[in-house]
NURO-735518 format. One record per residue (C-alpha): residue number from 0; x, y, z. Coordinates in Angstrom, 1 decimal. Each point is the difference from the previous one (the first is absolute). Last residue first. Example, Ala and Ser with C-alpha at 12.3 -4.5 7.8 and 13.67 -1.06 7.14 Angstrom:
residues 2
[1,[13.7,-1.1,7.1]]
[0,[-1.4,-3.4,0.7]]
END
This chain:
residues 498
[497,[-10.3,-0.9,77.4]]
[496,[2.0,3.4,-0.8]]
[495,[-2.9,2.4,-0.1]]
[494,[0.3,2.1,-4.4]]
[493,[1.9,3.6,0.7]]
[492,[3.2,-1.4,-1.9]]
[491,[-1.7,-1.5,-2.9]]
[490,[-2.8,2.7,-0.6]]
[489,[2.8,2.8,0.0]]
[488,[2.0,-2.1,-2.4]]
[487,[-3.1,-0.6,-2.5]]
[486,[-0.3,3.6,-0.1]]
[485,[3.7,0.5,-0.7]]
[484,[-0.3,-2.5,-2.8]]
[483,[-2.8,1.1,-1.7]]
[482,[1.2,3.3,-2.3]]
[481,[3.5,-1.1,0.2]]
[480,[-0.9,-3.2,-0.3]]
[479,[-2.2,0.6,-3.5]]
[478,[3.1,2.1,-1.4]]
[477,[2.2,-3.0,0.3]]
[476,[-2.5,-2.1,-1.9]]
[475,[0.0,2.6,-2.7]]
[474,[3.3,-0.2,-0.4]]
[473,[0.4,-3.6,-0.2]]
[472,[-2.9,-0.1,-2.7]]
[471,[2.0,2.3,-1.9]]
[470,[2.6,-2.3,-0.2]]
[469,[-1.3,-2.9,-0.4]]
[468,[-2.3,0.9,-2.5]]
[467,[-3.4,-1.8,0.6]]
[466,[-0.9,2.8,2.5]]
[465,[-0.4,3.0,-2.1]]
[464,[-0.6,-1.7,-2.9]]
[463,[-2.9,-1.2,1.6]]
[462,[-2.2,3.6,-1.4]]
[461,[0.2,-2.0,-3.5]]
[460,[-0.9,3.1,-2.7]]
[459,[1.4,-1.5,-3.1]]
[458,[3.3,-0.6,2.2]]
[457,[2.1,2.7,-1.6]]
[456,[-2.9,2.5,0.7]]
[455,[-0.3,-0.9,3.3]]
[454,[3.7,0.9,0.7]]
[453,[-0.2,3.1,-2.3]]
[452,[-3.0,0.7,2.0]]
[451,[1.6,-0.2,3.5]]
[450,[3.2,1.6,-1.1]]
[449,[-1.6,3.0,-0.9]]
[448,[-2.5,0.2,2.7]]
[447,[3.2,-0.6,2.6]]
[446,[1.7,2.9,-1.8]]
[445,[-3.3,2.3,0.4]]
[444,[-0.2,-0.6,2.9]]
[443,[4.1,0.3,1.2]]
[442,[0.0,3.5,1.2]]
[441,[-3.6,0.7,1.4]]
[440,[0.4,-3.3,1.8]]
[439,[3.6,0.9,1.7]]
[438,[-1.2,4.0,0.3]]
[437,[-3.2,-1.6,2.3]]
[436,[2.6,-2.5,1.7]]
[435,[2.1,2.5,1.3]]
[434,[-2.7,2.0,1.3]]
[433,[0.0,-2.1,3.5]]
[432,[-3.3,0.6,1.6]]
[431,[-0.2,0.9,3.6]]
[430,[-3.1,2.2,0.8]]
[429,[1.9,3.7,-0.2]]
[428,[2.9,-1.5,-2.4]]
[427,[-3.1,-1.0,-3.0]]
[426,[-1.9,3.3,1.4]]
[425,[2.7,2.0,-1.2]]
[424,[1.5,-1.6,-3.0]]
[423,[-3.8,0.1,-1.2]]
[422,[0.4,3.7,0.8]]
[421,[3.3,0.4,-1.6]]
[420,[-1.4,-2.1,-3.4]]
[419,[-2.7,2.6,0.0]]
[418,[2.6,2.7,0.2]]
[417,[1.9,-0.9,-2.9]]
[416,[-2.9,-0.7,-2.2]]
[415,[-0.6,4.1,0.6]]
[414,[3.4,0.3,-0.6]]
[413,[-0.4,-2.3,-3.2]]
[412,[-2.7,1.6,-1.5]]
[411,[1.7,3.5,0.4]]
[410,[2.1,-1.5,-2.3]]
[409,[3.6,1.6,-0.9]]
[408,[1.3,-3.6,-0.6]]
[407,[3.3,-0.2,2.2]]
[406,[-0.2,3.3,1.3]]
[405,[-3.5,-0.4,1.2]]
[404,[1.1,-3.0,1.5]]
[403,[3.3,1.2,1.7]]
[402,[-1.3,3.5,1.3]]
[401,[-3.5,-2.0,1.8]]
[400,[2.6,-2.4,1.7]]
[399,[2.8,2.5,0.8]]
[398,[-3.0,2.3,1.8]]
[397,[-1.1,-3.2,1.7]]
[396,[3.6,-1.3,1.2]]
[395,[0.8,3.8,1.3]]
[394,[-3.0,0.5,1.9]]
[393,[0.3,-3.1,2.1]]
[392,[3.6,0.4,0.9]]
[391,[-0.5,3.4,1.0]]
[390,[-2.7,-1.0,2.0]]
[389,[2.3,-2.8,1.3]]
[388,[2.4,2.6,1.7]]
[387,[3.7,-0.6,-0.6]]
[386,[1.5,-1.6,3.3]]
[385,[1.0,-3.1,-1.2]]
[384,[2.5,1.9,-2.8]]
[383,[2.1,0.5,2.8]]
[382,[0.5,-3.4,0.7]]
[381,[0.8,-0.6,-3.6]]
[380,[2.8,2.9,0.4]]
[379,[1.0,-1.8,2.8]]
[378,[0.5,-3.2,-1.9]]
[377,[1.8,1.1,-2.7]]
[376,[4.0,-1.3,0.3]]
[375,[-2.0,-3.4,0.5]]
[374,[-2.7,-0.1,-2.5]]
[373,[1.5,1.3,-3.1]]
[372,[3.7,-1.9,-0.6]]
[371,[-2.0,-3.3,0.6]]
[370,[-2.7,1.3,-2.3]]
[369,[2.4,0.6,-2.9]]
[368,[1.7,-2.9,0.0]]
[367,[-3.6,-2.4,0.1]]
[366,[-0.9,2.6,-2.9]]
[365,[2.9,-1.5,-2.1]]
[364,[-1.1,-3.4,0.4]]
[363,[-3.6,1.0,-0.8]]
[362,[1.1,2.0,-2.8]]
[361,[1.6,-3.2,-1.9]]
[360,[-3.6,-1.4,0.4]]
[359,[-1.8,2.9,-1.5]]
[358,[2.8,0.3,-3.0]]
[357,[-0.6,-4.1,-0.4]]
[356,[-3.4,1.3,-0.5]]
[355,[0.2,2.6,-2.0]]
[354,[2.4,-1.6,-2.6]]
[353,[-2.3,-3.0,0.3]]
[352,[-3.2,1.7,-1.4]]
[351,[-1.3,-2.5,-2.6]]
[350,[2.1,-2.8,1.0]]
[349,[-0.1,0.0,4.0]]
[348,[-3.8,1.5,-0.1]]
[347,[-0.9,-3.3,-2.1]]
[346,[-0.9,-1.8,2.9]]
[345,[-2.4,2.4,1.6]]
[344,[-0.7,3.8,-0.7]]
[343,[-1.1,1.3,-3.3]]
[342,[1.4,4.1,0.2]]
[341,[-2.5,2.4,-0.3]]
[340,[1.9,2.6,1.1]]
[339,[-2.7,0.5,2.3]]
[338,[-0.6,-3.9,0.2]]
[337,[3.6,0.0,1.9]]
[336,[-1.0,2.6,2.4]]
[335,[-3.1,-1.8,0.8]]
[334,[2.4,-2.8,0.6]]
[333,[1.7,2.1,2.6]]
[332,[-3.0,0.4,1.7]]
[331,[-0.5,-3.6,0.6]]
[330,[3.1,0.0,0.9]]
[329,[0.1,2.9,2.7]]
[328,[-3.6,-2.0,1.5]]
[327,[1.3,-3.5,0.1]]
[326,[0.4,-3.5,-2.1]]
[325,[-0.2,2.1,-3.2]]
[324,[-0.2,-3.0,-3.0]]
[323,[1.8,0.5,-3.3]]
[322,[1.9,-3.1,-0.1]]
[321,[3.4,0.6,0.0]]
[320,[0.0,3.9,1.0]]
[319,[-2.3,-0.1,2.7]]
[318,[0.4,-3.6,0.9]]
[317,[3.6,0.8,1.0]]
[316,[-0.3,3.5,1.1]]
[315,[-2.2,-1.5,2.7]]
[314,[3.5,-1.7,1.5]]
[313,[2.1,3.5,-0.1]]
[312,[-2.2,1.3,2.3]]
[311,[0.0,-3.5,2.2]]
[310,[3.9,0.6,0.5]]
[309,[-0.6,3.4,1.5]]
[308,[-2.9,-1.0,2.4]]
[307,[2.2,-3.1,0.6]]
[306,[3.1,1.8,0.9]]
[305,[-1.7,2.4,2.6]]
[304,[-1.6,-3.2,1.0]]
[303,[3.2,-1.5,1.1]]
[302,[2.3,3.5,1.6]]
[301,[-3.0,1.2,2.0]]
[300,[-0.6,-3.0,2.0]]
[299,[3.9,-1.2,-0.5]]
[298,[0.3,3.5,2.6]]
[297,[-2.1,-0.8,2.5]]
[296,[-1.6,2.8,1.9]]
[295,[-2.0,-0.8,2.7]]
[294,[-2.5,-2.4,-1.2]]
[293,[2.4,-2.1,-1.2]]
[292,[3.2,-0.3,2.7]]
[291,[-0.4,-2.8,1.6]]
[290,[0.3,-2.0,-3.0]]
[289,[3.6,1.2,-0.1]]
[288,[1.6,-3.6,-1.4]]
[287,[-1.9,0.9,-2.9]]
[286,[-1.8,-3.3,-1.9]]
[285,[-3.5,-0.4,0.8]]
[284,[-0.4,4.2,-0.2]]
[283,[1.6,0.6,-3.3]]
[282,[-2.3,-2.8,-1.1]]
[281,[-2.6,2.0,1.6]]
[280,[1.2,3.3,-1.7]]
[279,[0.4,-1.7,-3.7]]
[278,[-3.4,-1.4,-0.3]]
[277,[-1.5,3.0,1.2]]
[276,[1.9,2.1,-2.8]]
[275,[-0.6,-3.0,-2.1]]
[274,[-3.8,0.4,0.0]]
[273,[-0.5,4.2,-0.2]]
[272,[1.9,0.1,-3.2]]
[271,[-2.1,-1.2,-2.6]]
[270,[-0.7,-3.7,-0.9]]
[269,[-3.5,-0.9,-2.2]]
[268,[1.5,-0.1,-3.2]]
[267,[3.3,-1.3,1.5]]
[266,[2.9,2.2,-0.7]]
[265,[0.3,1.2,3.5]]
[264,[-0.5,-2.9,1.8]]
[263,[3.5,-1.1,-2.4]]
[262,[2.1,3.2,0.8]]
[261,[-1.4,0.7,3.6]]
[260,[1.4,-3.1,2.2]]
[259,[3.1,-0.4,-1.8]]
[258,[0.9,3.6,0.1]]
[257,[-0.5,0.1,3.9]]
[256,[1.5,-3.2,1.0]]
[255,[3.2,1.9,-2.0]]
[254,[-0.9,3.0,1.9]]
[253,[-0.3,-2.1,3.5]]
[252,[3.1,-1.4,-0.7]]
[251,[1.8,3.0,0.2]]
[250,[-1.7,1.8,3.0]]
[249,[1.1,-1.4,2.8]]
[248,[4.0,0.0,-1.2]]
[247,[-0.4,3.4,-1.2]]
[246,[-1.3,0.9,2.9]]
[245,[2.7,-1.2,2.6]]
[244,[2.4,1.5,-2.5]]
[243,[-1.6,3.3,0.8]]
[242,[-2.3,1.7,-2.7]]
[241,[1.1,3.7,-0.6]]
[240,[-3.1,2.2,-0.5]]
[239,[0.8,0.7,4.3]]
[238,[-2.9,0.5,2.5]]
[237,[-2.3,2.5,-0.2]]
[236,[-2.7,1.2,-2.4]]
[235,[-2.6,1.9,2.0]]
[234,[-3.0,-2.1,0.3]]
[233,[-3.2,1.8,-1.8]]
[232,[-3.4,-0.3,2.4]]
[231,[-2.9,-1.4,-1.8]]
[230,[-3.1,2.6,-1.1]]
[229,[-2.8,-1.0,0.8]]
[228,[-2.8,-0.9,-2.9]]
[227,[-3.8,1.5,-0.1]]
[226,[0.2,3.2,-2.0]]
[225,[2.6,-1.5,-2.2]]
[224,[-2.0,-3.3,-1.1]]
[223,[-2.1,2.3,-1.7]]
[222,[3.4,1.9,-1.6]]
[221,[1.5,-3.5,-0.6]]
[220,[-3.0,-1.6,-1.7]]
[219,[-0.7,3.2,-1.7]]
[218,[4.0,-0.2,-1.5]]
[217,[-0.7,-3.9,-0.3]]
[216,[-3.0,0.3,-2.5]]
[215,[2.1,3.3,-1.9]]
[214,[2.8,-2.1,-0.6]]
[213,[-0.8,-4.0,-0.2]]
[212,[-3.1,0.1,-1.1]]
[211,[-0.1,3.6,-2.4]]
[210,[3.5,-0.8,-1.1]]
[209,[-0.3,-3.4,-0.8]]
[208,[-3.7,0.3,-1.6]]
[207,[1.5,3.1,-2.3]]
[206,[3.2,-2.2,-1.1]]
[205,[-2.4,-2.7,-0.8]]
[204,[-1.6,2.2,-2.6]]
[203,[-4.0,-1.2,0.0]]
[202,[-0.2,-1.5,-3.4]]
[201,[0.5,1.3,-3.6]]
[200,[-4.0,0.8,-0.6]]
[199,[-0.4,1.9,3.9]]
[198,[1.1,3.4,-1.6]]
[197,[-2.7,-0.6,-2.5]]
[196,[-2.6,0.3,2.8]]
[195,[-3.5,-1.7,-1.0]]
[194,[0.2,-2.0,3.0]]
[193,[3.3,-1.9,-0.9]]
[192,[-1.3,-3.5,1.6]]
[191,[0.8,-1.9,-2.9]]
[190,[0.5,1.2,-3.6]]
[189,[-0.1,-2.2,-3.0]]
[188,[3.2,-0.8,-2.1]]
[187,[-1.1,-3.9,0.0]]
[186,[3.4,-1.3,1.1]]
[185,[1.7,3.0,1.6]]
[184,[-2.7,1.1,1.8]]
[183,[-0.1,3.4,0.1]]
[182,[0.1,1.8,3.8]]
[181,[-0.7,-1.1,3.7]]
[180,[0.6,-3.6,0.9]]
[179,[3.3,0.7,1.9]]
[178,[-2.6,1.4,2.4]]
[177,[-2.0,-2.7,0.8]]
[176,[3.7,-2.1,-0.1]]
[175,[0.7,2.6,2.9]]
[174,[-3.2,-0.3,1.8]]
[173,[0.1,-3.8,0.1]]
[172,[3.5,0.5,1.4]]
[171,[-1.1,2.6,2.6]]
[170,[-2.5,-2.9,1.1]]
[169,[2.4,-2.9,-0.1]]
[168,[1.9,1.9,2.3]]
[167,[-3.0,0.9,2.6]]
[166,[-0.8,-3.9,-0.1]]
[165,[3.4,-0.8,0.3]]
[164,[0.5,2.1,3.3]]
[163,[3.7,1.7,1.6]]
[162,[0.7,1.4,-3.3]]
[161,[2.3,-0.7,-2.5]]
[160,[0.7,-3.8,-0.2]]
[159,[-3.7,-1.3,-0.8]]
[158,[-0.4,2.1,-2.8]]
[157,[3.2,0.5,-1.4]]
[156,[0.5,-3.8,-0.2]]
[155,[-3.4,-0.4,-1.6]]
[154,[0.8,2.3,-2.6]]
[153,[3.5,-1.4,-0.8]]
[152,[-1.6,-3.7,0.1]]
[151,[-3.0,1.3,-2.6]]
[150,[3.1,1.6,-2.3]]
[149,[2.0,-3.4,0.2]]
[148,[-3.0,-1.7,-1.1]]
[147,[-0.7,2.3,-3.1]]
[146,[3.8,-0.3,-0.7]]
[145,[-0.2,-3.3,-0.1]]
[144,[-3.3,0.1,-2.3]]
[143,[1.6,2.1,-2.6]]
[142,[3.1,-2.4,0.2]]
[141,[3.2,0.5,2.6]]
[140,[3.1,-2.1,-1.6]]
[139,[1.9,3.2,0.7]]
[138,[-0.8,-0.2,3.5]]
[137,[3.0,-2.0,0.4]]
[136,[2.2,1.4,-1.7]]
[135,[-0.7,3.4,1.9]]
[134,[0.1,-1.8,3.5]]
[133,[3.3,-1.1,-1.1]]
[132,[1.4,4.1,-1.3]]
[131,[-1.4,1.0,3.8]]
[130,[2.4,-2.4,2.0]]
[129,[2.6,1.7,-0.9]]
[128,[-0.3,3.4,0.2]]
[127,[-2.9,0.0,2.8]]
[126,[2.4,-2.4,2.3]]
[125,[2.9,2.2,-0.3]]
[124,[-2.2,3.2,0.6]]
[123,[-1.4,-1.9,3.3]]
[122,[3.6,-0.5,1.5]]
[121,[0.3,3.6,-0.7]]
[120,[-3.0,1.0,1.6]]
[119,[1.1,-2.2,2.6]]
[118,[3.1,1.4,0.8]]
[117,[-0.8,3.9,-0.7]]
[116,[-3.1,-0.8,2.3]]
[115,[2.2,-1.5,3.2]]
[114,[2.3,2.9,-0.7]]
[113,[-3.1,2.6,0.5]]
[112,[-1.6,-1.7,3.3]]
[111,[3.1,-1.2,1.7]]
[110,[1.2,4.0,-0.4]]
[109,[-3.8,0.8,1.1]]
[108,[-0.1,-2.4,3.1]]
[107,[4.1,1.4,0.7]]
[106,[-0.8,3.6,0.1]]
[105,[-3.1,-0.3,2.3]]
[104,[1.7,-1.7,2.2]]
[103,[-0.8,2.0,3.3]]
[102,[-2.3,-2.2,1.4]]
[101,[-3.0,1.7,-1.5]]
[100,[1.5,-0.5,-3.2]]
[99,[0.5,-3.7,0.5]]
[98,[-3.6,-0.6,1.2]]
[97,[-0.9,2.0,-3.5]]
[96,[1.9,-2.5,-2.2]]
[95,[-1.6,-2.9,2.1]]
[94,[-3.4,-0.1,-1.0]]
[93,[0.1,3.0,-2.5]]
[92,[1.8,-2.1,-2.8]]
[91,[-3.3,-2.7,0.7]]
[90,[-2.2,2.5,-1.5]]
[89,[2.5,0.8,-2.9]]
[88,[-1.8,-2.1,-2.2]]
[87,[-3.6,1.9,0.8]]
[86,[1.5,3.3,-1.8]]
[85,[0.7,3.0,1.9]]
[84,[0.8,-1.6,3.3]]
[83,[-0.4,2.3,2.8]]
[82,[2.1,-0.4,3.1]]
[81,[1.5,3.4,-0.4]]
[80,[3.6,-0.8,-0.2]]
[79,[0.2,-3.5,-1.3]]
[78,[-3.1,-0.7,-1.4]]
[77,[0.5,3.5,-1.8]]
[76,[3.7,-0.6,-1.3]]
[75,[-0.7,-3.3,-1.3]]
[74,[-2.7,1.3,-2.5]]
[73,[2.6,2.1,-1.6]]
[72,[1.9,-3.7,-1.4]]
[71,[-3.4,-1.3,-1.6]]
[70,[-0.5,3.4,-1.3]]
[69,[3.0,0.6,-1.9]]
[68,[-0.1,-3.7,-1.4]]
[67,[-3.7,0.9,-1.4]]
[66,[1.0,4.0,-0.9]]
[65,[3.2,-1.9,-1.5]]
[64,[-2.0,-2.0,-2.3]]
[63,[-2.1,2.4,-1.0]]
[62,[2.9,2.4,-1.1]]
[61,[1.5,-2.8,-2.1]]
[60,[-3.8,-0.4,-1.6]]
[59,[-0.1,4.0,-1.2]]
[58,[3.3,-0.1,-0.8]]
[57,[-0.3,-3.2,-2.3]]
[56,[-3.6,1.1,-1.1]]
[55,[0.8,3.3,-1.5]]
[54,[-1.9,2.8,2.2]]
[53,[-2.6,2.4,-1.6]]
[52,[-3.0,-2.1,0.2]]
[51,[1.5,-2.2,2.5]]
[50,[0.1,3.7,2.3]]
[49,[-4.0,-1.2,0.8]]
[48,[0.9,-2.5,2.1]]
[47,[1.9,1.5,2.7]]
[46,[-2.4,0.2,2.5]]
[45,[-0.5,-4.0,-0.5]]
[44,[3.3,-0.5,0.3]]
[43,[-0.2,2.2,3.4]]
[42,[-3.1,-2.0,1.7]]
[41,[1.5,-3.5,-0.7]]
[40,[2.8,1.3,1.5]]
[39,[-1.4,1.3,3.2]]
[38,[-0.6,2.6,1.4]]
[37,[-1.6,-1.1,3.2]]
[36,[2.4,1.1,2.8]]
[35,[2.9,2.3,-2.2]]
[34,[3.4,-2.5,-0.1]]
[33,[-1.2,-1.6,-2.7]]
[32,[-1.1,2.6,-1.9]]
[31,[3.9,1.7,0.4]]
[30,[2.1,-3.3,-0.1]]
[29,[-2.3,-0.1,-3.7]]
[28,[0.2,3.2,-1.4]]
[27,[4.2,-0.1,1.0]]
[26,[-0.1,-3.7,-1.7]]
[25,[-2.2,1.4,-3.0]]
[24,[2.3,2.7,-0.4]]
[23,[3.2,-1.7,-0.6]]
[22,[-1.4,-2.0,-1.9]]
[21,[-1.1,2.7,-2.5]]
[20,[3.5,1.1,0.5]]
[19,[1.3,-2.7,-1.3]]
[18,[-2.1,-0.2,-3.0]]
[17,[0.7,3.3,-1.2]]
[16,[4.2,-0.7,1.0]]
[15,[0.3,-3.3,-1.8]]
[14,[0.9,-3.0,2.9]]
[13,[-3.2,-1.7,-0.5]]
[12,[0.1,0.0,-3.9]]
[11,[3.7,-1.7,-0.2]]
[10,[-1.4,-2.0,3.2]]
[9,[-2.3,-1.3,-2.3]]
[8,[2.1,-1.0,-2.2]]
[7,[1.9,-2.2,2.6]]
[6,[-3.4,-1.8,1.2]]
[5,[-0.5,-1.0,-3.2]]
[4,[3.1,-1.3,-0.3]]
[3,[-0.5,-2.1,3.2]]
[2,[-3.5,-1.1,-0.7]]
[1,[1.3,-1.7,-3.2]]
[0,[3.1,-1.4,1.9]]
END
């Protein structure tokens, strides 16, 4: 009943008119970024960044939150009519959605699409509102050196999850908890790594690395990538938005499937989306009664990963706003956004700041609404929207980029910072290193060094703290087979049967 009054307050601050609106233009922001071939939302939080100096947090997080919905509803529209995922979760969307377009069902692959995300995104809500307030309860019993572990497994997670290589993961990590160095040491008040430059004394602004990675980095990823990339050809939309019965009774199930598939893999810290949307299309495939028919244009193939993608968004909310840990790019840059206010995240999140947060949760409900209305009476003006050149595209993210950090400080320091970040960003894309896990360890260093000496300090300096208490030792050990365990897998399967 606790989570359910909550929840009813903060619809009283979802539904105000300011706050409303700011939804309102997150989920338009986000159908729009995810329907554009590698805009992501990772890239347009981080874009956005700089407006938390002027922004209060609740609108600033509601809009956030319906960029990240937004987008994983948008990014339907381009697997389905152009064949081009924009975010890896919607690669198995294109499998069948586009073989349904170029049968002439266009129409039906994106209405199976958007009702299959309302459903589970709604399902996933649910789960977030009450499931989150008993992950909270429990990880209020978290000690300095819990928290220590829990910070190591959420590192390692992002490390060998985002990306296709550990080794290049763990490297961006080691250059973000480099990084995350930088500045006055909070226990001995001497600086580290500053180079003489006072700017550097508070830390290198997270909201600077963000943009600079994921913004600039991905706009000269994009415009090198550019020169080299074909263009795919744009189905015309055809073929009814009304589902028939015959659909509706195909496609169903496969949401539900969907929902239970992405919620849980989701909240994992090493889930993400891309798993239970393959889950979910070969179980969709074992159990149709059309098996025939995937490969050319199924429609349970569009309708049951559609619903995971969707469900799975709402699932790395859950660690995010429980426990403080980003299990993918857009949540690890939302957690930039919350040390920009510089609200604590983890456990105590729910107390200190619950009026936001059961006003973030309450928007997600209300945001699923809005994006059902969006996406289907808008389609063609999404389709249109394909056609903008990617120049433009380019230009505008850098020029927004440079305006929105010199705004938010007026440092020249910064832009210059700005760009150095966009070049790293750059060459990290160019040769295949996630940059997730570089703003993950420049975000929670300095936590994890906290937490690490308070621990150490509490046990007169005993370093098997860490492993005597259960807890923590538990974490840790999960963190060691993530980092070991696919490894040892490979080795397994590829070892002569005798």
């Amino acid at each position: 009943m606790d989570a359910f009054s909550a929840l009813l307050a903060g619809f009283s601050n979802a539904l105000q008119p300011t706050t409303l609106l700011w939804g309102f233009v997150g989920c338009l922001v986000g159908t729009l970024v995810g329907v554009l071939p590698g805009i992501g939302p990772a890239l347009t939080i981080a874009l956005l960044l700089p407006l938390t100096y002027h922004v209060p947090a609740t609108s600033m997080f509601v809009m956030f939150a319906g960029i990240y919905y937004g987008a994983a509803y948008g990014g339907s529209t381009t697997s389905i009519l152009l064949n081009t995922p924009g975010e890896s979760a919607s690669v198995v969307t294109a499998l069948e959605g586009n073989q349904m377009a170029r049968r002439g069902r266009a129409g039906q692959a994106l209405a199976a699409a958007a009702i299959g995300s309302f459903v589970a995104g709604t399902i996933g809500t649910l789960a977030l509102t009450f499931a989150a307030p008993v992950v909270v309860e429990a990880a209020l019993a978290f000690g300095p050196a819990e928290y220590f572990s829990l910070m190591v497994l959420s590192l390692v997670a992002v490390s060998a999850v985002l990306g296709s290589s550990l080794l290049r993961g763990l490297i961006s990590l080691a250059a973000g908890l480099l990084l995350g160095m930088v500045g006055i040491d909070l226990q001995t008040g001497q600086p580290r790594f500053t180079f003489g430059r006072p700017e550097l004394l508070d830390g290198i602004e997270v909201t600077v690395a963000a943009v600079g990675l994921f913004a600039v980095g991905e706009a000269l990823y994009l415009a090198w990538q550019g020169r080299q990339a074909k263009g795919g050809e744009v189905m015309k939309m055809s073929g009814s938005l009304w589902l028939s019965a015959a659909d509706w009774a195909r496609s169903w199930k496969a949401w539900i499937r969907g929902a239970l598939f992405g919620f849980p893999i989701g909240a994992l810290p090493a889930g993400g989306a891309e798993l239970p949307t393959l889950l979910s299309y070969y179980t969709e495939k074992k159990l149709s009664r059309h098996p025939e028919e995937f490969g050319r244009g199924a429609i349970e193939g569009v309708a049951g990963p559609e619903a995971a993608n969707n469900a799975a968004a709402a699932g790395v909310l859950m660690p995010l706003l429980t426990l403080g840990i980003p299990t993918s790019a857009t949540a690890a840059i939302m957690l930039s956004a919350f040390e920009g206010y510089g609200i604590q995240t983890g456990p105590q999140l729910f107390s200190s700041q619950s009026s936001l947060i059961w006003t973030l949760i309450a928007s997600l409900y209300i945001g699923n609404v809005i994006l059902l209305v969006l996406n289907l009476p808008l389609v063609g003006l999404w389709v249109k929207l394909l056609k903008i050149p990617p120049p433009w595209l380019y230009a505008g993210i850098i020029v927004i980029s440079v305006a929105g950090v010199y705004g938010a400080g007026n440092s020249v320091f910064n832009v210059g910072l700005l760009f150095v970040f966009g070049l790293i960003g750059y060459v990290m894309k160019r040769f295949d290193f996630p940059a997730a896990p570089l703003i993950v360890g420049l975000i929670l260093a300095p936590m994890a060094e906290q937490s690490m000496r308070q621990a150490l300090t509490i046990s007169q300096g005993q370093w098997d703290t860490f492993i005597t208490r259960p807890l923590s030792g538990s974490l840790l050990a999960i963190a060691a087979a993530l980092l070991i365990g696919p490894a040892l897998w490979r080795r397994w399967r590829g070892r002569p049967k005798v």
